[in-house]
C-alpha positions as CSV (number, residue, x, y, z in Angstrom):
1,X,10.3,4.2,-19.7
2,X,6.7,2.3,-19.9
3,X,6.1,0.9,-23.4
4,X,3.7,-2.0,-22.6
5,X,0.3,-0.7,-23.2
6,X,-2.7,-2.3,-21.0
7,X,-5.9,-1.5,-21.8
8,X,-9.3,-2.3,-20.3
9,X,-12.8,-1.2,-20.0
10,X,-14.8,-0.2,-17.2
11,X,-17.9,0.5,-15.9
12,X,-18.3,4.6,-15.7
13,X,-18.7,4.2,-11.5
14,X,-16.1,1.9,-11.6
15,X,-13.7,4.9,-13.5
16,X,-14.7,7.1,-10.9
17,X,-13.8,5.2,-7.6
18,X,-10.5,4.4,-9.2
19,X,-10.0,8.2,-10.3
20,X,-11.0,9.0,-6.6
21,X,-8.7,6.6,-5.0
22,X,-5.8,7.8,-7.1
23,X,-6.4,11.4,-6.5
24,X,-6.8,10.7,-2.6
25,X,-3.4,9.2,-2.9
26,X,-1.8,12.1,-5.5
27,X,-1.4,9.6,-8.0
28,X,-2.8,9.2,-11.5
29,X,-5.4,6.6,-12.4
30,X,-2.5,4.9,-14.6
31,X,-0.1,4.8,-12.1
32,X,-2.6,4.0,-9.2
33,X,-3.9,1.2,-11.6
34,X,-0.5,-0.2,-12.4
35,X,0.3,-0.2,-8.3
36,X,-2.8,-1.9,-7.3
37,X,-2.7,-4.3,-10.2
38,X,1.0,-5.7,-9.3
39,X,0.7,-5.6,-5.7
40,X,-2.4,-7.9,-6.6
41,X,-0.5,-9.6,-8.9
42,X,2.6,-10.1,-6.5
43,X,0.1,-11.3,-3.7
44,X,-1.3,-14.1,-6.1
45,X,2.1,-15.0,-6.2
46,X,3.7,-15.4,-3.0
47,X,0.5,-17.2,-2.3
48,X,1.3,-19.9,-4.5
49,X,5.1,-20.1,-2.8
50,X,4.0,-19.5,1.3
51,X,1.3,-20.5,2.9
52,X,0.6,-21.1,6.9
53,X,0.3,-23.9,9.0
54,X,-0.9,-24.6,12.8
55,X,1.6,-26.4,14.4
56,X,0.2,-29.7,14.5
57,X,0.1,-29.6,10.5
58,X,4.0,-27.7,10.6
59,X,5.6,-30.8,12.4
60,X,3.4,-32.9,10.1
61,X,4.8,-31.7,7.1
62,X,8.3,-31.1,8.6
63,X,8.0,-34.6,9.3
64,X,7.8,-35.8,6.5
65,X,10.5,-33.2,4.6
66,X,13.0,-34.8,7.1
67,X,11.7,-38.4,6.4
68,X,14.2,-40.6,4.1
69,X,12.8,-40.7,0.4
70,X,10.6,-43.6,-0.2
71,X,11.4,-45.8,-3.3
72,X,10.4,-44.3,-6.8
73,X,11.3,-46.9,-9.4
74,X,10.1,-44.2,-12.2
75,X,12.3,-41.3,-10.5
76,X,15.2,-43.7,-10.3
77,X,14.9,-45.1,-14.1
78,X,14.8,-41.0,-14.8
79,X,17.7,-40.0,-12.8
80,X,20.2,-43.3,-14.6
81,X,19.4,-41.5,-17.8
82,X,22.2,-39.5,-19.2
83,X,21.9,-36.3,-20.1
84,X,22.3,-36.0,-23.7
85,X,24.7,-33.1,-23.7
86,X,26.9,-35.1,-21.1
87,X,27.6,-38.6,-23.8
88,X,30.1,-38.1,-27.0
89,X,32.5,-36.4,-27.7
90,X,34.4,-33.5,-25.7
């Protein structure tokens, strides 16, 4: 059951393209509103986690993924810390 409330305003055109669109589609404005709004929302995601390369650029970054790690004094001071939950008693 939906219990999270969204509300927002809209121009009166705007309310009726929407309302048009849902009806076209046999939905509700809510529920058309809700669908368009994730899959928007889910697009803006996965854009932030895939994203395309030409080939040229693919072996470029592949490149360097399989290229050994270069030296990263901070990283390597970081990773000799121990974690405080691993030192003490147990």
């Amino acid at each position: 059951m939906r219990d999270a409330a969204i509300n927002l305003r809209a121009l009166p055109e705007q309310r009726d393209l929407i309302d048009h669109a849902a009806s076209l589609l046999g939905k509700n404005r809510s529920d058309f509103m809700l669908e368009a709004a994730c899959d928007r929302a889910q697009a803006v995601v996965l854009d932030q986690v895939f994203f395309n390369l030409d080939l040229d650029k693919f072996r470029q970054f592949t490149d360097m993924l399989d290229a050994p790690p270069s030296a990263n004094p901070g990283l390597e001071r970081l990773m000799a810390v121990k974690a405080p939950w691993t030192t003490g008693a147990a």
